[in-house]
C-alpha positions in Angstrom: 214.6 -34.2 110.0 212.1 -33.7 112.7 214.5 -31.8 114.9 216.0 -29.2 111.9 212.0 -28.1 111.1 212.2 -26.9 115.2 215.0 -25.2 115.0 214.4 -23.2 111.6 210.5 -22.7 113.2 212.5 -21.3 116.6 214.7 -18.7 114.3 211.7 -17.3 112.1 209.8 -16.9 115.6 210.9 -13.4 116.3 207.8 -12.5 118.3 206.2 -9.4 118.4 208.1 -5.8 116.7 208.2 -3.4 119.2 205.8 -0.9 117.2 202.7 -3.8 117.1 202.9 -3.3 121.3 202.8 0.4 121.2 199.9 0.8 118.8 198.3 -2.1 121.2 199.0 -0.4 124.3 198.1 3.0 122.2 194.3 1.3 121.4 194.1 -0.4 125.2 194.6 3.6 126.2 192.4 5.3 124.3 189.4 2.4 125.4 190.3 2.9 128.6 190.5 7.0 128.6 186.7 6.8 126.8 185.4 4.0 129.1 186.8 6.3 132.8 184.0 8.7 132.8 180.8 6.8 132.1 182.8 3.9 134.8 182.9 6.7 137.5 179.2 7.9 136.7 178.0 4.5 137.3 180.1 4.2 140.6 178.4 7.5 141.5 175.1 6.3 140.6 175.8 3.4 142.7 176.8 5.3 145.6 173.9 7.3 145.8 171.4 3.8 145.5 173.1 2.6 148.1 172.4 5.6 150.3 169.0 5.5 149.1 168.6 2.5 150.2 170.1 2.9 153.6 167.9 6.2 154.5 164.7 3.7 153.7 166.2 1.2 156.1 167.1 3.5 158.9 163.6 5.2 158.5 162.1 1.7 158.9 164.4 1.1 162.0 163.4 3.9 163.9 159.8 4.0 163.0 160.2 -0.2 164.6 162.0 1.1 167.4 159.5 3.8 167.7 156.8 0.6 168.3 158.1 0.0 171.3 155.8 1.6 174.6 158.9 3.2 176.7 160.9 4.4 173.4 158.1 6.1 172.5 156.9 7.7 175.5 161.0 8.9 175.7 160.6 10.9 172.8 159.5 14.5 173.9 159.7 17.3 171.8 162.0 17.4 168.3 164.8 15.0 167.6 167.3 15.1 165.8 170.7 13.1 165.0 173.3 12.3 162.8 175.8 9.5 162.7 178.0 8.0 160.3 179.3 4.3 161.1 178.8 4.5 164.7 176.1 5.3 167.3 174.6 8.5 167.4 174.8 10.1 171.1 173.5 14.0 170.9 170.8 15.8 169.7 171.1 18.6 167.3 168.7 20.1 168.6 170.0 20.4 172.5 170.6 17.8 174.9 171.2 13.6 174.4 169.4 11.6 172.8 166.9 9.4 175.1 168.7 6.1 176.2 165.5 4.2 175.9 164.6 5.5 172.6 168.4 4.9 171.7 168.7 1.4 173.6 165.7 0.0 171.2 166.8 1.5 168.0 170.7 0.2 168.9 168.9 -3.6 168.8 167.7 -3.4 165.8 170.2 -1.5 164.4 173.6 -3.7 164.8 176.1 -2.0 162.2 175.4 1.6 161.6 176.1 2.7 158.0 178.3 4.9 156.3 177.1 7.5 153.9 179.1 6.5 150.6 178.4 9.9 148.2 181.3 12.3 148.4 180.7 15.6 150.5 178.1 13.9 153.0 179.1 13.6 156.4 176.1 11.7 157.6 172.7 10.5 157.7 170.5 12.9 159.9 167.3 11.5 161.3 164.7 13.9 162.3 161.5 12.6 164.5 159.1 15.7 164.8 156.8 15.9 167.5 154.2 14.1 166.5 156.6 10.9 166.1 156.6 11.2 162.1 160.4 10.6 161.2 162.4 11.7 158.4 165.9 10.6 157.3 168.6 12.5 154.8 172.2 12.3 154.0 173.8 15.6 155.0 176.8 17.8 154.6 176.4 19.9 157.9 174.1 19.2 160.7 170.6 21.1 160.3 168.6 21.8 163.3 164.8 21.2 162.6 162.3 24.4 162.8 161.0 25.1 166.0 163.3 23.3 168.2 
């Protein structure tokens, strides 16, 4: 008796109709296409923390590197670099950057970042003359005033 109450159960399981997936691939769409935007703002938002965050390390890094007696005596003048995942080696404002200043700051610097907002191409750090130092992300190198 057992075995007749399967089968008649495995006949009258049809499954689903093939209108109940549409509307439920229909309703899985429609969260989806409303949910997309406010996703990629927070991705965005993200991004630009991140950066944030990296400028205010890098800042920190070469005001340390800075600490040091022969990087600091190296800096002359105006500085200014950018880089983007790997060591910086000119200045934007004429000539290389100095190797003891640039030795120091590649210690305590081991992986150089990667700006993650769309259209930058960089982080530029500017060191003025009197040693005060400024970091941005950038599009486009920007040579400082008065270089």
């Amino acid at each position: 008796m057992r075995r007749k109450d399967e089968k008649v159960k495995k006949l009258n399981n049809k499954g689903f109709s093939l209108v109940e997936i549409i509307i439920v691939i229909a309703i899985i769409a429609i969260l989806a296409g409303a949910l997309a935007p406010q996703l990629m703002k927070y991705v965005g938002k993200s991004r630009e923390s991140a950066d944030i965050n990296n400028c205010n390390s890098i800042r920190t890094a070469v005001q340390t590197a800075l600490a040091d007696e022969k990087a600091y005596d190296s800096i002359t003048g105006n500085i200014s670099f950018i880089f983007n995942g790997k060591e910086p080696d000119k200045n934007i404002n004429g000539g290389d950057i100095p190797a003891d200043f640039l030795t120091e700051l590649s210690t305590i610097i081991k992986d150089w970042p990667q700006v993650k907002v769309k259209g930058k191409t960089g982080f530029q750090v500017n060191i003025d003359g009197e040693k005060s130092v400024n970091v941005e992300t950038v599009s486009t190198p920007t040579p400082t005033p008065g270089a």
